[in-house]
N, C-alpha and C positions, 0 to 999 in steps of 0.2 A: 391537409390533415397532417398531422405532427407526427414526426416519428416514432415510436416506441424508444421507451427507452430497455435495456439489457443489463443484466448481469450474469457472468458465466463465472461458474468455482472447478477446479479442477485441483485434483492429489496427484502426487507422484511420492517418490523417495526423499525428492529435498524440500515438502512441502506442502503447501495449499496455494493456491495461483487465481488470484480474482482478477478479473477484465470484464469490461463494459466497452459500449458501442458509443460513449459519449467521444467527445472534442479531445481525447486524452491530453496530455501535460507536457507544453514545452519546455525543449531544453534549459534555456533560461532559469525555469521554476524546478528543474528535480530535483536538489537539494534542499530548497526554499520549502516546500510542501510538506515537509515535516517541522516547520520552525512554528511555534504557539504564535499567534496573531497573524501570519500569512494567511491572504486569502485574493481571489481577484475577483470574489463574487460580491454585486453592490448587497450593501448589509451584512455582510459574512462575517463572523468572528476570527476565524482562523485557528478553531480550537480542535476539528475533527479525526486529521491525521496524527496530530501531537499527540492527542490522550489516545488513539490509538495502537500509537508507537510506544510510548509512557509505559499503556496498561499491556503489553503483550512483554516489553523488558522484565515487568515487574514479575513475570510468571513463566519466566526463561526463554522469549519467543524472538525472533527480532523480525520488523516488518521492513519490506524491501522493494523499492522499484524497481525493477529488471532494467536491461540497457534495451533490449526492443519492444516496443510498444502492440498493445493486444491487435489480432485482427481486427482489419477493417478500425485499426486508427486510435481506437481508445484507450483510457487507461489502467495499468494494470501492475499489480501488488505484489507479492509474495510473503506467505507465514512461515519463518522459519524455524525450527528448535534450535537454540544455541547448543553449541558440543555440550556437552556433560565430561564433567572432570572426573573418570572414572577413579582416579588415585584417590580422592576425596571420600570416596563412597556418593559423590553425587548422582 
């Protein structure tokens, strides 16, 4: 029988924090999994994390790998809010 797959969302102060139970991301690739057309999946475009980094910049957010990887191994996210320039009135 095939495992389940997971997803887990958790808030704090600096955040939103998404992690799954899948094969999470090696070293090699944490930079790379944000670049448009990376992918290691056969047929993958390599479009998902890009536009989702893209569309979270575009609306003051920035999306983030952490350096330790979710429980039990998989891979995991963060949504950040970028500072606000308060000087700006931003």
């Amino acid at each position: 029988m095939p495992s389940r797959k997971g997803l887990k969302l958790d808030a704090d102060e600096r955040g939103y924090l998404f992690s799954d139970n899948g094969r999470g991301i090696p070293a090699r690739d944490r930079e790379a999994v944000f670049e448009q057309g990376f992918t290691r999946k056969p047929g993958g475009r390599g479009l998902g994390l890009f536009i989702s980094r893209e569309i979270l910049r575009g609306i003051g957010f920035t999306l983030e790998l952490p350096d330790s990887p979710a429980a039990g191994g998989g891979a995991q996210f963060r949504i950040v809010q970028e500072a606000r320039d308060e000087d700006n009135g931003e």
